[in-house]
C-alpha positions in Angstrom: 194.0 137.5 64.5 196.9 135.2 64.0 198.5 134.4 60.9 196.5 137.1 59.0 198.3 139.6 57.4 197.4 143.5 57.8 197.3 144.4 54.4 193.9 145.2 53.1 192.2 144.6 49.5 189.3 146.7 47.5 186.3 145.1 45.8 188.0 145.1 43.0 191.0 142.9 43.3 189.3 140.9 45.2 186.9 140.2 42.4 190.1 140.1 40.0 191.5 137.3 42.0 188.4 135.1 42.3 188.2 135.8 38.4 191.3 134.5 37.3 191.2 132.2 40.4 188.3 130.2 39.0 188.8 130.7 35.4 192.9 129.3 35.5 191.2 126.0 37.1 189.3 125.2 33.9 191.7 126.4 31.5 193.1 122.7 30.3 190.8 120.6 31.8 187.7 119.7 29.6 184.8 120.8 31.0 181.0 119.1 31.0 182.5 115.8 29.7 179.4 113.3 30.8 177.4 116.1 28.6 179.9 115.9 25.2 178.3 118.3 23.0 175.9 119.8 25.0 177.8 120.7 27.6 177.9 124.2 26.9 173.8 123.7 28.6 175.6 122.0 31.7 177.9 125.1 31.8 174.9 127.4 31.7 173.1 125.4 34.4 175.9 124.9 36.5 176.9 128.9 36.6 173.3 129.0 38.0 174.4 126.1 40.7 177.4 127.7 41.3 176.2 131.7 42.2 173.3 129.6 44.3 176.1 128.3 46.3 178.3 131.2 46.0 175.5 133.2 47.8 175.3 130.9 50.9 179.4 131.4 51.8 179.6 135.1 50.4 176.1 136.1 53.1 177.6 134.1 55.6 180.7 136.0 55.3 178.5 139.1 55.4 176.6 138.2 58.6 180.0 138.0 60.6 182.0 141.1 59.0 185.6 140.9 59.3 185.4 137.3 60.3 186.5 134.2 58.6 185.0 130.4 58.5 187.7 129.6 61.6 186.5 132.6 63.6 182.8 132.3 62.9 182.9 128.5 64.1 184.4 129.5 67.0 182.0 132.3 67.7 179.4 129.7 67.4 180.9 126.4 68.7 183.9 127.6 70.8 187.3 127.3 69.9 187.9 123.9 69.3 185.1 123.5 66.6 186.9 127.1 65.1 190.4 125.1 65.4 189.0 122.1 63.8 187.3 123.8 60.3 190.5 125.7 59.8 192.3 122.0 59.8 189.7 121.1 58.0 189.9 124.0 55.3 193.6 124.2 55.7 194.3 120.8 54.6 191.8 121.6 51.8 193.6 124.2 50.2 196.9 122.1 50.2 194.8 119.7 48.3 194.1 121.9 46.2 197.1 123.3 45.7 198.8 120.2 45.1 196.5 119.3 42.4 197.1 123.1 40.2 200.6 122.4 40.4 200.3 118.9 38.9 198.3 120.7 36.1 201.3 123.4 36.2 204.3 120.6 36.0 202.4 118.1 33.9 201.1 120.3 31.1 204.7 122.0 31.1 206.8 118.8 30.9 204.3 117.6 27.6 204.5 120.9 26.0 207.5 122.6 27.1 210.3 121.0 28.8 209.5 117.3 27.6 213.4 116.0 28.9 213.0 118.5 32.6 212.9 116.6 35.3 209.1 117.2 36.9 210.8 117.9 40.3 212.7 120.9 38.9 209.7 122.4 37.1 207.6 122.2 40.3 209.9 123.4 42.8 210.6 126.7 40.1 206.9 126.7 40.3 206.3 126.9 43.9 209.7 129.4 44.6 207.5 131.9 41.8 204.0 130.9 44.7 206.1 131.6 47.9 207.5 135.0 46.7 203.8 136.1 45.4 202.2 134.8 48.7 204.9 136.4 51.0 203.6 139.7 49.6 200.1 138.7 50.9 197.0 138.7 49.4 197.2 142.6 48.2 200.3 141.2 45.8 197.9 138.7 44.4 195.1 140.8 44.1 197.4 143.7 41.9 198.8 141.0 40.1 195.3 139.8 38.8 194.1 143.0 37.9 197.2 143.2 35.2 196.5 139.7 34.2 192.9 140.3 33.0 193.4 142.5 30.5 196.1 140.7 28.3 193.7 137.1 29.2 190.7 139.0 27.6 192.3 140.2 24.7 193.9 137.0 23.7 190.5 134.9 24.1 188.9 137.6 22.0 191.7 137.5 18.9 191.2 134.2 19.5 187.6 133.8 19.0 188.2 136.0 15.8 191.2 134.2 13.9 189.5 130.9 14.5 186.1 132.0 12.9 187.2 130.1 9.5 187.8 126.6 11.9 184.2 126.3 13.1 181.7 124.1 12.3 178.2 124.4 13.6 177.4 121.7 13.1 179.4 120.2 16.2 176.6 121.6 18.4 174.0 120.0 16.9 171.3 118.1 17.5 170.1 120.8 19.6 166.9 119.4 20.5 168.0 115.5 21.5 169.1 116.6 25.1 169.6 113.9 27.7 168.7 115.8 30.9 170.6 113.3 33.4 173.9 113.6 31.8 173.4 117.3 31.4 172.4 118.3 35.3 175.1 115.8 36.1 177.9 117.8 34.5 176.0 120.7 35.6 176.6 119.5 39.4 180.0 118.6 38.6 181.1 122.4 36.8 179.4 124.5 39.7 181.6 122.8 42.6 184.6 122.5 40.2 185.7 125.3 39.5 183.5 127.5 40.2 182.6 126.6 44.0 186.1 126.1 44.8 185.8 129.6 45.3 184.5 129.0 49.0 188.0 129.5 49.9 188.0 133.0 49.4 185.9 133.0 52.4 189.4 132.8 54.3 190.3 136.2 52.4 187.0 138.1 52.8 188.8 139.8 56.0 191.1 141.1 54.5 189.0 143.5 52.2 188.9 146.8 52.8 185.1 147.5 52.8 183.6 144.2 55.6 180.3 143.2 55.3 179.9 143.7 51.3 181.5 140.8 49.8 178.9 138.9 48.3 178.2 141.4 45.4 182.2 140.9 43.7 182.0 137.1 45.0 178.9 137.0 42.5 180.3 139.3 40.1 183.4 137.0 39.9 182.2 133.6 39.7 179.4 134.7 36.6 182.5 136.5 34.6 184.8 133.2 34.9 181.6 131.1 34.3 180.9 133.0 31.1 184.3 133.1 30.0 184.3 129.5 30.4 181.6 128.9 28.4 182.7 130.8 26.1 186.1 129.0 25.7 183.9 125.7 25.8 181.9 127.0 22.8 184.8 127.5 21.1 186.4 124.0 21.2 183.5 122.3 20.5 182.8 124.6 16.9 186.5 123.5 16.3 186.8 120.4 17.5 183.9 118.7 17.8 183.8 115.5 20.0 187.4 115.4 20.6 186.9 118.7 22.5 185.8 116.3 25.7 188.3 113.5 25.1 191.6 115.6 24.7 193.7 116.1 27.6 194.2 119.9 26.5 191.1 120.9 24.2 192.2 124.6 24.7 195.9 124.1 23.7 194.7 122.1 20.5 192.4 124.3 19.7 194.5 127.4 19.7 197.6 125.3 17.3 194.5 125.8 14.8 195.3 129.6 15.0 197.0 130.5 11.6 197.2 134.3 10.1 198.9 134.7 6.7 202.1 133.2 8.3 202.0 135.9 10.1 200.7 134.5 13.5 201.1 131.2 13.9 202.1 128.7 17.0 199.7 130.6 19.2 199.3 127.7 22.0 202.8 128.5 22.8 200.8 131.9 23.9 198.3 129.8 25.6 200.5 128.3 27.3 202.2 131.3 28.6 198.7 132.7 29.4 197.6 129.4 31.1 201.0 129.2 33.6 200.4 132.9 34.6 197.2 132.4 35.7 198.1 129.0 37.1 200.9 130.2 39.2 198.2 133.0 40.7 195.8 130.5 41.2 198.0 128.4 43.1 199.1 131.2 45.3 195.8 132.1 46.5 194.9 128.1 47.4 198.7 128.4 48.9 198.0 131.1 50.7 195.1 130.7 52.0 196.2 126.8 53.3 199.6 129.0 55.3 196.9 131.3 57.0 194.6 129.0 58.3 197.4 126.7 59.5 199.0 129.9 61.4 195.9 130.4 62.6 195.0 127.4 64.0 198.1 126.6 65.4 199.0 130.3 67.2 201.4 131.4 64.4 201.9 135.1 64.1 202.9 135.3 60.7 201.7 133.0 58.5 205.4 133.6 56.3 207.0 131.4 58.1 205.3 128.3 56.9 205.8 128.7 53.1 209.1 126.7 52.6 208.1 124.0 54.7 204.2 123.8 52.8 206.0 124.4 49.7 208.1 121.1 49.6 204.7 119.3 51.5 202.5 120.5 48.6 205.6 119.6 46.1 205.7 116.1 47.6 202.2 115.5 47.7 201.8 116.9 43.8 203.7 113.7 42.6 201.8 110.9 43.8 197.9 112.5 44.3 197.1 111.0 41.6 199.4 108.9 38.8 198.1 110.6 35.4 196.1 113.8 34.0 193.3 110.6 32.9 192.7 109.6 36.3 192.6 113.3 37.6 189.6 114.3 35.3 188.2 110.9 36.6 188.3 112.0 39.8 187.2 115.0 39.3 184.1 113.5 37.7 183.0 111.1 40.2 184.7 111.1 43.6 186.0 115.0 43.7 182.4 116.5 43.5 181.0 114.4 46.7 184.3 114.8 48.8 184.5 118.7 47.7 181.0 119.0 48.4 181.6 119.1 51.9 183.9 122.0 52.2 182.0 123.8 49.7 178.5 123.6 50.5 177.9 121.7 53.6 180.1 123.4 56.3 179.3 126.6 55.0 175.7 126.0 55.3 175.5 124.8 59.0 177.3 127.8 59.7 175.0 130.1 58.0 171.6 128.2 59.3 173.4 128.6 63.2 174.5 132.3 62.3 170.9 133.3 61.7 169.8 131.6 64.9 172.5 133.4 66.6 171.7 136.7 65.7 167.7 135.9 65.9 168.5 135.1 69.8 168.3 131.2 69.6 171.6 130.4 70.1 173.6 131.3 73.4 176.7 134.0 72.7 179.9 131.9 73.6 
């Protein structure tokens, strides 16, 4: 197939990279916001939201082994329809991607490099995504599975040294619970992040074992829900209701970290942690964007494209959207709607006609 690469990933990195895929996305952004402090209950809810959806893309995928959303449409619809959802899903994952490296070059010029010109930091951003996506989806895949490890163990002595900075009493009442705002979030958290994840469906030919990929898909999004929720917890037993109107809850949270003088400044390690899994993050939405372009358009290696979609996605990362204020707006009314249709409705139709197709309803094109 054109513009996929030959190199093949286990179970395992594949659930890696969908873990620290979906768990870099929430990792400054506040999540559950309509929900204040309940919404650790709009996180629970919306994991549930999120593995429902997870398990119509991941079956789909398993239905049509070895294929990918552009090649299933085709089978189905012919080649045109097949052309048209990877333009579709291809300008999706530039999106995306433009919006993680605003995150990326925003959160480092407030916390970092304050005087760096934002066009320097994001085009060292995207030459670190275009040599990890030139390695293909296998570099990606090893590079989460080193990442994990260190990401746990920070978020657990994390958890520990803060134990003295939480108050309880930031998650109560526990039993004054208005239901609207809370399935409202809940909508909002399972289709960002954690159904995001739809684009993976782009990847799922490249594992190395076709026709089993809904069991890490699930694995993956409930780990990165949890941890999440976790994190969220967290905030809100430190910070109370600022947690949902900071711009960086989980950097504040983690300047609270003090040990005998001993360990101090540890959001500076947050924020190392945060632009590692950031830059991995974006090369998988980066990656993903190259291949279906080179697929769509009769490209043999999908390599070729990366400079030119690296200054597209650079360009298009300074004016998406003016401020980190208005993208959590978005993201809170217009992004769930719009996204909804990549990650729920198109994968859908093509599962409901896949069945039909293999009960004998449809004719084989």
């Amino acid at each position: 197939m054109f513009g996929r690469q030959r190199a093949k990933i286990s179970n395992m990195e594949l659930w890696a990279t969908m873990f620290i895929y979906l768990s870099s996305i929430a990792m400054t952004a506040p999540m559950g916001v309509a929900a204040e402090n309940k919404s650790w209950l709009a996180i629970v809810i919306g994991i549930i939201f999120g593995l429902a959806i997870t398990v119509i893309y991941a079956h789909l995928a398993d239905l049509n082994p070895g294929k990918s959303l552009i090649d299933i449409g085709g089978l189905l619809f012919g080649k045109w329809c097949g052309k048209t959802i990877g333009l579709l899903y291809g300008w999706f994952s530039l999106e995306v991607s433009s919006y993680i490296l605003k995150d990326n070059w925003q959160m480092t010029s407030i916390v970092a490099l304050p005087r760096t010109p934002i066009i320097v930091i994001a085009a060292m951003c995207i030459l670190f995504v275009i040599w990890i996506t030139y390695g293909g989806i296998e570099t990606i895949g090893r590079l989460s599975i080193i990442v994990i490890p260190l990401l746990l163990f920070y978020l657990l002595l994390a958890f520990i040294f803060l134990i003295s900075d939480y108050n309880l009493n930031n998650l109560l009442p526990i039993t004054e619970i208005e239901w609207r705002k809370v399935f409202y979030s809940a909508v909002q958290f399972s289709i960002h992040p954690l159904s995001n994840a739809v684009l993976f469906a782009m990847v799922f030919p490249s594992c190395n074992k076709r026709g089993q990929s809904k069991a890490p898909s699930l694995y993956a999004v409930a780990a990165a829900g949890l941890v999440i929720l976790l994190s969220n917890i967290m905030y809100l037993l430190v910070l109370g209701p600022l947690a949902s109107k900071l711009t960086y809850p989980g950097y504040t949270t983690y300047s609270y970290i003090l040990v005998a003088d001993f360990i101090e400044r540890a959001e500076v390690l947050f924020y190392t942690v945060f632009l590692t899994m950031n830059i991995i993050g974006l090369s998988v939405t980066f990656y993903v964007g190259a291949v279906c372009l080179a697929e769509v358009f009769g490209i043999n290696n999908y390599r070729i494209l990366l400079i030119p979609l690296g200054f597209l996605v650079i360009e298009w990362s300074t004016f998406i959207v003016k401020n980190h204020a208005e993208h959590i707006t978005l993201i809170m009314f217009s992004w769930t709607w719009y996204a909804m249709i990549y990650q729920l409705v198109i994968p859908l139709a093509l599962l409901i006609f896949s069945f039909f197709r293999q009960r004998g309803y449809m004719c084989r094109t």
